[in-house]
C-alpha positions in Angstrom: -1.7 6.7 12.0 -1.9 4.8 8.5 1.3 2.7 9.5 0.1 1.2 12.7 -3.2 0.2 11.2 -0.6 -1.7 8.1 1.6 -3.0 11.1 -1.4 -4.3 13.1 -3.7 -5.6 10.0 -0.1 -7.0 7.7 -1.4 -5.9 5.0 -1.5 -2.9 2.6 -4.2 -2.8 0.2 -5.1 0.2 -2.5 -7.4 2.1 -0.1 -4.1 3.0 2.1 -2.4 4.9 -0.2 -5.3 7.6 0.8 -3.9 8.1 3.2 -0.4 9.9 5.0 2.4 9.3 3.5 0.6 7.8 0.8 -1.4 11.2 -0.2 1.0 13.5 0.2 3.5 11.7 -1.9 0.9 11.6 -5.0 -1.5 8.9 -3.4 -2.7 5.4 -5.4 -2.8 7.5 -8.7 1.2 7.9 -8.1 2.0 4.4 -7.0 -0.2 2.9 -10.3 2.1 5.3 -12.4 5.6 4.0 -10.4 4.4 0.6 -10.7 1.8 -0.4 -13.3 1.6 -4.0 -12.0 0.7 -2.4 -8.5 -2.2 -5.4 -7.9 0.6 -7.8 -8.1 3.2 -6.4 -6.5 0.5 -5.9 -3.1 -0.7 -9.7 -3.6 2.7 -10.2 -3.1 3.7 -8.0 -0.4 0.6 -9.0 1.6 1.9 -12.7 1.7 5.4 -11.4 2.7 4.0 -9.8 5.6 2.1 -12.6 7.0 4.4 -14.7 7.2 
């Protein structure tokens, strides 16, 4: 499952959201429309989660 491989690797990067739940909830296209500074907002995220 998608989610393990983000709990394992703490990190989410724009190839994820190909994936379940991602897809089925409109996928990367979806998130870039939600949140147009989505490069950003993942940087961010990413250094969140390793810490």
């Amino acid at each position: 499952m998608k989610r393990d491989h983000i709990a394992t690797s703490c990190s989410i990067e724009t190839d994820d959201f190909d994936y379940a739940p991602f897809a089925q909830q409109g996928g990367l296209g979806k998130a870039r429309q939600l949140f147009p500074k989505l490069p950003e907002l993942l940087e961010e995220l990413n250094e969140v989660l390793v810490k």
